[in-house]
N, C-alpha and C positions, 0 to 999 in steps of 0.2 A: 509750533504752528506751521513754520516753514516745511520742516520732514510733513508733516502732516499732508499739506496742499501739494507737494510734491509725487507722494504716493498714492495719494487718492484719486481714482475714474468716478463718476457721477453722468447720472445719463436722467436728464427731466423726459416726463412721459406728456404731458398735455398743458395748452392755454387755459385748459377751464377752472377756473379758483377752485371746483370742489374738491379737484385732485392735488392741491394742497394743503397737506394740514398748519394749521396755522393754532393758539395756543396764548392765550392770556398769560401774563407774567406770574400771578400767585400759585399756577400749578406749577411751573417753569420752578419757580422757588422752595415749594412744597416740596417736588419729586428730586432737583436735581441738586439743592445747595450743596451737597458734600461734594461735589465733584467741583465745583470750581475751587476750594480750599485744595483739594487732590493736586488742580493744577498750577497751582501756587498766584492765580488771581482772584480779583475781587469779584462782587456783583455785578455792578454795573459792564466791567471785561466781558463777563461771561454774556449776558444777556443781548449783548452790543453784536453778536456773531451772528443774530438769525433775529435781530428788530426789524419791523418792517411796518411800516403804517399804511393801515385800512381804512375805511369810510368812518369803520365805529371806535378806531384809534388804536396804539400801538401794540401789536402783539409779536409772540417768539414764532418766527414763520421759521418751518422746517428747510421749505425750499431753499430761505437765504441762507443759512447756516449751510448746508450744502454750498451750494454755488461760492461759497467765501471761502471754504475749508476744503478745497479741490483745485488739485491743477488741469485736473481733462474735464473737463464737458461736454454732453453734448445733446442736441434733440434726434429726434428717432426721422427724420426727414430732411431733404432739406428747404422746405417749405416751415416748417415746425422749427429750424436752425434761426430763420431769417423772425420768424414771429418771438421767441424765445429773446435774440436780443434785442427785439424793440422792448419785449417786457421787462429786463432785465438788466437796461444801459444803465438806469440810477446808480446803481451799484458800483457801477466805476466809472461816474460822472466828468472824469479826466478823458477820458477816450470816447471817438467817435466811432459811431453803430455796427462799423464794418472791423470795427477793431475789439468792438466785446467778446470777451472769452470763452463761447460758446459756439462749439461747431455743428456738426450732425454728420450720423452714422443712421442709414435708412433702415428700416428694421427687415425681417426676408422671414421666411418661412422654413419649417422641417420640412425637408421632399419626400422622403423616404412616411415621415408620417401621413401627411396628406394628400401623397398622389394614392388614387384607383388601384391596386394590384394587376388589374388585368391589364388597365393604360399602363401600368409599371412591365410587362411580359411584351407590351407592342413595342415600348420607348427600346425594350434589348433586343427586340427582331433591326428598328432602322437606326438607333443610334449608337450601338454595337454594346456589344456583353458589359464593358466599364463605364457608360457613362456615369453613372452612379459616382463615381470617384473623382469625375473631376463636371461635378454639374453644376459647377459656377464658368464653369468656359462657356461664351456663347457661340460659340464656333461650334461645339457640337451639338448646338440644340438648332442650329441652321437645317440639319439630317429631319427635323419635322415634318418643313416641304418635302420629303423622298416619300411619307408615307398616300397611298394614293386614297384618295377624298372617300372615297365608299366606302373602304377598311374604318377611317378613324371616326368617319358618319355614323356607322356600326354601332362600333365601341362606343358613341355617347350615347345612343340610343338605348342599348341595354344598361346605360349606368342610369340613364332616366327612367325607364323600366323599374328598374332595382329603385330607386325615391320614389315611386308612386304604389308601390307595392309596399313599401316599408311604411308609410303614411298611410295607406289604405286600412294596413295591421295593423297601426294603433286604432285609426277609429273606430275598426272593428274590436280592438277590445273594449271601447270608451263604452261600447252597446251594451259588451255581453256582461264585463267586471265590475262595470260601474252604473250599468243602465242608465247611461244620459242619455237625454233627450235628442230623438232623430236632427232637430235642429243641431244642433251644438255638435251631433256626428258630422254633420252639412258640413259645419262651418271646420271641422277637423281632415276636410280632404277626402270623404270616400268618395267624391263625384270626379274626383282631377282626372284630365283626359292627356294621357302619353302622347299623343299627336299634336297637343295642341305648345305653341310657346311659352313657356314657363318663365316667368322671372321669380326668381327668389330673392329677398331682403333677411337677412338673419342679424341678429346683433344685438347689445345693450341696448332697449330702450329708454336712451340719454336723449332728452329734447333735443340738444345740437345735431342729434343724428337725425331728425325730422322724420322719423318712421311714417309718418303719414301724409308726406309731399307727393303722395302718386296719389290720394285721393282727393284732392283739395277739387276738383270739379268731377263728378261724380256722372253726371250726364256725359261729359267727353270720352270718360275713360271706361263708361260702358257701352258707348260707341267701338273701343276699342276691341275691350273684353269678346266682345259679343258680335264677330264679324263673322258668317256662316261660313267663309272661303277659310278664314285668315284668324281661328282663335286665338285668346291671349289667355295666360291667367297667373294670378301672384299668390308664390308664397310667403307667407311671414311667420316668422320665429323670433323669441328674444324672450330677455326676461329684463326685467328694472329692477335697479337695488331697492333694496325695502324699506329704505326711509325716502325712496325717488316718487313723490306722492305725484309729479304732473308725467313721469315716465308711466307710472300704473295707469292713470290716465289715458295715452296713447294707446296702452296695449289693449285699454275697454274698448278705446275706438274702435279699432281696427277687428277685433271679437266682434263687436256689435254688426259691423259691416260683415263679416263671414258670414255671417248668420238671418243675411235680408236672401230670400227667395228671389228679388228681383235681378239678384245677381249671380244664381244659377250655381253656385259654388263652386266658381272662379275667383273667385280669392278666398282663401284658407287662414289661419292658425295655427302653427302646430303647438301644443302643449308640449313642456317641458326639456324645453333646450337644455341642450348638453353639447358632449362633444362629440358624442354618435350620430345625434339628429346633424351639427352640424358636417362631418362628415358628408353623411348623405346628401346632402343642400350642398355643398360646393362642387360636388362633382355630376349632381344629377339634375340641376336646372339648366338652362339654356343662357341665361342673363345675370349677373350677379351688380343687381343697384347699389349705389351706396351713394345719400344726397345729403351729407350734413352739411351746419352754416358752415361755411371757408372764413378763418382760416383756424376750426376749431377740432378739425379733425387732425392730430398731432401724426398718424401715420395709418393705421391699420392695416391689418394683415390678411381677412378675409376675402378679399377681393384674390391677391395672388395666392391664397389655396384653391381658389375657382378656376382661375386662367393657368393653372397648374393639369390642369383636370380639361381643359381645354374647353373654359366656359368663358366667354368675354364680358369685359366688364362695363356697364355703364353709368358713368359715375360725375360728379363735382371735380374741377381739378382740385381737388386739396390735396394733403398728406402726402402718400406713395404716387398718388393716380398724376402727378402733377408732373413729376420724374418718369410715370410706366409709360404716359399715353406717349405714343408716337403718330397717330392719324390714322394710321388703319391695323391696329388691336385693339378696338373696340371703341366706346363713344364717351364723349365728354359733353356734359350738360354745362352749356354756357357761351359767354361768360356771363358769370353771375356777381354782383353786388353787395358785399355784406356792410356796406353803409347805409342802404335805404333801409325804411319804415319793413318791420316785419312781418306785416302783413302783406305788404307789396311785395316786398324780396321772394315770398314765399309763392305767390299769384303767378311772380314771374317764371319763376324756375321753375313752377308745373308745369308753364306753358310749354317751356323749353323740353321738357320732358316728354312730353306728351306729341309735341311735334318731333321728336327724333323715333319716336316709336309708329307713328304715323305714316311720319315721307323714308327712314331708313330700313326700321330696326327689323319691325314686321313684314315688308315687303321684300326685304332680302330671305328673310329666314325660308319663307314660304315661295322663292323663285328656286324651282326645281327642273333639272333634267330629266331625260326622259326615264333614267334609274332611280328616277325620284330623291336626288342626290342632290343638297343645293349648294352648287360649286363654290360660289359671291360669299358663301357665310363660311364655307370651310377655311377660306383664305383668312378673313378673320380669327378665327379660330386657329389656325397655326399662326398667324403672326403674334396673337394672344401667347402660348405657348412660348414660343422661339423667342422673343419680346423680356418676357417678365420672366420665366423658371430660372434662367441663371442669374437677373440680377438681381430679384428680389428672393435670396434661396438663404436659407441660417448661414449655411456654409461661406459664403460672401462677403454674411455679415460680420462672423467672428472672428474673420481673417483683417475686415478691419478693424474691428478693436483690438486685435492682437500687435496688429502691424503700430497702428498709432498710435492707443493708449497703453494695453495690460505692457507691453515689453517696455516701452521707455521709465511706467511707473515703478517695474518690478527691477529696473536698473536702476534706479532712483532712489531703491530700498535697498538694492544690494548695496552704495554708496553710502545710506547712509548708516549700515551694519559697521561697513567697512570701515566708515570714521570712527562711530563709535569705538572697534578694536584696538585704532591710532593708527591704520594705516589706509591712505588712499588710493582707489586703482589709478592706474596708468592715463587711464584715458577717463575724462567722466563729464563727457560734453553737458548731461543733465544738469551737471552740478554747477556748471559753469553759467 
């Protein structure tokens, strides 16, 4: 068990119970008895590795048997680090909170997959021919600011072009292949207007991600929608797992609402999220929300394929956002509450929303020079960029789990080869 926990990395993904699987004892016995004879213990040994008691009593919890059988841990943030070992202290009921063995490695994004090509042909005009090679350095994504404000205005403009064009083509198929109803074309985006502000919301429709916190006042926020100077309009994408019966739920809401005339078809659905639609959505909106309860969003990574793409984010501090925001790359909804009544939590945090789009988000976007350039939002937009591309980037990430975990556990194993053989290395601080 020793060797075991010595060479094993373990990384937990989320606080939310669904994303552990957890396992009554009689299938635990069913599937696995030969193995604990294999390892020369008994039953109750074996079962004792991943017991874990619930509301409805004790079962074989996968997560514990992880976390017990692992010397690295870690959560994907470090927001998600600090939640993880409050969930997770029982377990080594000897040690205080700051001493549970759970750290966090923030999670980062592919650049190369999810930056724009053409943004990818601007970034080697001002950040020179290699950045690519070394773009976890943020010293060379400082080279953003050199780009001047009407060039990179440009470039988002025609990536927003290119998602309203692409959205426009499906619903023009939904007409021709599918003969749906003009309505339901409505509610699929052929009215979306390129000029107007765009927020996009893409993602699981997982209730903790509250995909319908921007509608909860419906009068305010077509106030919003519907200013003849200053338009607004949202899009949304996502799909729910298919036994997520209150996620399916959501996503009827928000259909239903596409699909009211009195909302002019500024707010959309796009069918059939993927990874091409989301492509298109991180780089071709304007806004990229993200409002789950805190502290249940363990990290996510949409938000920086958007600010990658030079879309700012605004969002809940949780997860990544809580480590990205620095005060001006973009906007933090809050603070916000997840003690109180959930109805009020939720009351509140539209407000809050609703107010940064109000007195910030839209008044900036739409204060323009006389090149019709709006300077105030471009600074956002590079500091989004310059901000977040190198520290939340893969490359970043698997340098630190190379640095902390794979290389200490992979000497950990070369040691315990080495004993096995009968001879020990010279040096073997692991082991020590």
């Amino acid at each position: 068990i020793t060797e075991v926990q010595r060479t094993t990395v373990f990384t937990t993904h989320t606080p939310v119970p669904a994303g552990h699987d957890a396992f009554p004892f009689h299938l635990v016995e069913k599937y696995l008895h030969p193995y604990w004879h294999q390892l020369g213990i008994d039953r109750e040994r074996f079962l004792a590795f991943g017991t874990h008691r619930e509301s409805w009593g004790e079962v074989f919890h996968m997560t514990v048997l992880a976390l017990q059988m692992t010397g690295h841990c870690n959560g994907v943030s470090k927001t998600h680090g600090e939640v993880s070992r409050r969930m997770w202290q029982h377990l080594w009921p000897e040690r205080s909170l700051e001493h549970v063995p759970i750290s966090s490695i923030t999670n980062g994004v592919h650049t190369p997959t999810w930056l724009d090509p053409e943004l990818h042909r601007l970034y080697d005009r001002y950040l020179g021919p290699d950045w690519q090679k070394h773009h976890d350095n943020p010293a060379i994504w400082l080279k953003i600011h050199d780009i001047p404000d009407q060039e990179l205005w440009w470039a988002r403009l025609r990536l927003k072009y290119q998602l309203m064009h692409f959205i426009r083509e499906r619903a023009r198929q939904l007409w021709r292949e599918e003969r749906r109803d003009p309505v339901q074309v409505l509610a699929s985006g052929a009215l979306l207007d390129p000029e107007a502000l765009t927020i996009g919301f893409a993602r699981r429709f997982a209730t903790y991600k509250r995909a319908t916190l921007l509608l909860q006042n419906l009068a305010r926020l077509q106030t919003i929608l519907q200013d003849r100077w200053k338009p607004v309009q949202v899009v949304f994408a996502g799909k729910a797992h298919p036994a997520d019966e209150p996620g399916k739920h959501l996503i009827h809401q928000v259909y239903t609402l596409a699909k009211e005339y009195g909302l002019g078809g500024q707010i959309v659905f796009v069918e059939d999220y993927d990874i091409r639609v989301a492509k298109f959505l991180v780089r071709g909106v304007d806004v990229w929300l993200n409002n789950p309860i805190p502290p249940l969003e363990a990290s996510g990574t949409s938000g920086q394929k958007a600010a990658l793409n030079g879309v700012p984010n605004l969002s809940i501090s949780d997860g990544w956002w809580w480590e990205g925001y620095t005060g001006g790359n973009g906007w933090t909804i809050g603070p916000t509450n997840p003690l109180v009544e959930i109805e009020s939590r939720d009351v509140h945090d539209a407000d809050l929303l609703y107010t940064l789009l109000e007195t910030e988000i839209v008044p900036l976007f739409y204060q323009r020079d006389s090149d019709d350039v709006p300077r105030g939002w471009m600074r956002v937009v590079k500091a989004a960029i310059a901000s977040i591309a190198p520290q939340f980037s893969a490359r970043r990430m698997v340098k630190e789990y190379i640095e902390r975990f794979y290389v200490p556990a992979a000497s950990a194993s070369s040691a315990v080869i080495t004993t096995a053989n009968g001879t020990l290395p010279s040096t073997s601080p692991e082991i020590d």
